[in-house]
N, C-alpha and C positions, 0 to 999 in steps of 0.2 A: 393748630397751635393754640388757639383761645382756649381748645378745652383741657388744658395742660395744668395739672393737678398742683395749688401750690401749698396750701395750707391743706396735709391730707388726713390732720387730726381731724380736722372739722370740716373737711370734702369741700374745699372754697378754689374754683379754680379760676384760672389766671384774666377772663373775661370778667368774673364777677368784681376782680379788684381793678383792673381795667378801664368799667363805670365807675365803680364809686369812684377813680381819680379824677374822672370827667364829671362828674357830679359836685367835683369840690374839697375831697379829702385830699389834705397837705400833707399829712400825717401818720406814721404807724398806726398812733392810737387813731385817727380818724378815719383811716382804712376799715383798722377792727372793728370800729361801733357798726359799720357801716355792712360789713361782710361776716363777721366774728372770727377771720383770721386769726390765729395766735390765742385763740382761746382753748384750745383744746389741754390732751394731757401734755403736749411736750411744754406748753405756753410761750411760745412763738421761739425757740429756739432752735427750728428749723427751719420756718416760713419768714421770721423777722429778717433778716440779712438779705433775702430775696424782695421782699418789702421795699425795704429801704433803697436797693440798689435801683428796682423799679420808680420810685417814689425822685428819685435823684435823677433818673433819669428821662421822666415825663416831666414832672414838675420844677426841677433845675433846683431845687434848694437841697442845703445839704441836712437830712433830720439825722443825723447822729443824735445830736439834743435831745431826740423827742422819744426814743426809744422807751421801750414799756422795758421795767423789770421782769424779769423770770420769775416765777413764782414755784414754790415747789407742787407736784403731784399732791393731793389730798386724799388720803384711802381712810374707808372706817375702818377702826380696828377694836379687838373685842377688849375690856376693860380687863380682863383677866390676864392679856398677853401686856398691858401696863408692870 
């Protein structure tokens, strides 16, 4: 069950977030610094709700509050197709 895939933009599975709770992350965002959860391409739109529910349920506070914004994808793109 630990090795239970949650953040699988950025391959962070469910032990790794697991420690850093127990290490002291309150936090989505203190989660992510800690594991880079919710950094990938979706940025945390599939991991964060998982996060949080975890985070709510080890730690007993509620972080709605603390939730990171989505961010859009970033692709290059060629100045011609501007």
């Amino acid at each position: 069950m630990e090795d239970l895939l949650i953040c699988r933009c950025e391959g962070v599975c469910l032990a790794k977030i697991l420690q850093s709770i127990n290490e002291g992350a309150t936090s989505v965002q203190g989660v992510k610094k800690r594991t880079r959860a919710g950094m990938g391409y979706c940025q945390g739109r599939t991991c964060q709700p998982i996060l949080r529910d975890l985070l709510k349920e080890k730690v007993g506070t509620n972080s709605m509050a603390q939730l990171q914004k989505a961010q859009a994808p970033v692709r290059p793109i060629r100045l011609g197709d501007l």
